[in-house]
C-alpha positions in Angstrom: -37.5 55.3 -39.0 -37.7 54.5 -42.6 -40.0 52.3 -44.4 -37.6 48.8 -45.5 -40.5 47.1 -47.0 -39.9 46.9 -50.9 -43.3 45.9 -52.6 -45.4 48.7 -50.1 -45.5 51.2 -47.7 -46.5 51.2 -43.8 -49.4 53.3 -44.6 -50.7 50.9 -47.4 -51.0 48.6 -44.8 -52.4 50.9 -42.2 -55.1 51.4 -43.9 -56.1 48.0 -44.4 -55.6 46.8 -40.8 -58.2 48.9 -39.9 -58.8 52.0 -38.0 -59.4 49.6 -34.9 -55.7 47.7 -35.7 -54.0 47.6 -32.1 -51.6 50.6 -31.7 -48.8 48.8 -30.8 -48.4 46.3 -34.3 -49.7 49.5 -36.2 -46.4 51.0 -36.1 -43.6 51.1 -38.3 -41.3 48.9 -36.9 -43.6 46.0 -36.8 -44.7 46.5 -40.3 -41.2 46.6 -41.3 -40.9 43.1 -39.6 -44.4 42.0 -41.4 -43.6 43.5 -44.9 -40.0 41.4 -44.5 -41.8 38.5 -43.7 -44.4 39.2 -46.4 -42.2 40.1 -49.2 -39.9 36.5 -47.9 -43.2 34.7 -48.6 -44.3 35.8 -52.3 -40.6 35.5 -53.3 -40.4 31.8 -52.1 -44.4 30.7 -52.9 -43.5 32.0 -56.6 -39.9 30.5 -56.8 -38.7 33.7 -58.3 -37.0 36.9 -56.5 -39.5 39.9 -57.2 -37.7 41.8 -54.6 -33.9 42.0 -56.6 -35.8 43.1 -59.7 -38.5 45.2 -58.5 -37.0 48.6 -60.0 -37.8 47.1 -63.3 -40.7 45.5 -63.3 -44.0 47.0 -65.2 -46.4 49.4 -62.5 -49.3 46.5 -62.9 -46.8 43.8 -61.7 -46.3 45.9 -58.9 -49.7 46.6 -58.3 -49.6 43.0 -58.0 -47.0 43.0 -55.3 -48.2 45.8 -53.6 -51.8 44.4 -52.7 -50.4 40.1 -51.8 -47.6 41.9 -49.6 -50.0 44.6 -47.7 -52.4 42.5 -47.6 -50.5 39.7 -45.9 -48.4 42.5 -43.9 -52.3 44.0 -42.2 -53.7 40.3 -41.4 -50.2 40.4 -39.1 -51.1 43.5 -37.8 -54.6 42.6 -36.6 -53.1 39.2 -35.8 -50.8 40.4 -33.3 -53.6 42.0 -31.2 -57.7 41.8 -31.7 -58.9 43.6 -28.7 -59.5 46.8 -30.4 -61.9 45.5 -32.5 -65.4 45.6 -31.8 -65.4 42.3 -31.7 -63.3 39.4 -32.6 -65.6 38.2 -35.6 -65.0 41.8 -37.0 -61.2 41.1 -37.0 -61.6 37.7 -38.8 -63.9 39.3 -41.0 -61.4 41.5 -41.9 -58.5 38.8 -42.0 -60.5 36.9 -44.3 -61.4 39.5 -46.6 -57.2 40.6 -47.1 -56.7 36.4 -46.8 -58.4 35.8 -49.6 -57.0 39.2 -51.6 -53.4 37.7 -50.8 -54.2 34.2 -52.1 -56.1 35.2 -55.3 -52.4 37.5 -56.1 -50.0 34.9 -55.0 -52.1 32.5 -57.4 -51.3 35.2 -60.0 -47.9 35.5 -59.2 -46.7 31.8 -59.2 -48.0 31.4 -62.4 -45.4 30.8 -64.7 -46.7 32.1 -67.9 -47.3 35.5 -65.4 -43.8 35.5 -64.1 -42.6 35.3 -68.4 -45.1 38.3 -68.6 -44.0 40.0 -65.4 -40.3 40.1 -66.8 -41.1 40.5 -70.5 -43.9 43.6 -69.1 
């Protein structure tokens, strides 16, 4: 299988669901499903379709879009299951930590004066 996410890559969000993420959501069909879901998300907070212009865009808009979508994508992988944490705090933990990544970028992102920059970039 392929990775069909457009803003980042299964192993971008591997890596920050954790080396306890459950083995089952950690895969690349589920993150597939996640980084859909994720990409749907930014594009409809921000009113304005990264993913049809995304060959375009400047590398720090995409930086941008990378970290809200794999960020979001990982807190649905340690969603999905928690019992391979150590414990469930240590999952939260780690959910609130990527939450609050997410909504500081999709803060960025709906911005208008960003999204002139983003295009103009």
């Amino acid at each position: 299988m392929v990775d069909t996410g457009i803003f980042a890559t299964t192993v971008e969000v591997q890596y920050k669901a954790g080396a306890n993420a459950s083995a089952v959501s950690n895969v690349e069909t589920y993150i597939n499903s996640f980084m859909t879901q994720a990409e749907s998300l930014i594009n409809a907070v921000c009113r304005y379709n990264f993913s049809d212009n995304y060959a375009v865009l400047n590398a720090d808009v995409k930086g941008i879009l990378k970290e809200v979508a794999s960020n979001l994508a990982a807190i649905y992988v340690i969603q999905y299951d928690m019992s391979g944490f150590t414990s469930r705090s240590e999952a939260e933990s780690m959910i609130n930590v990527l939450r609050d990544g997410a909504l500081r970028g999709l803060a960025i992102l709906r911005d208008k004066k960003v999204q002139e920059f983003t295009t103009n970039a």
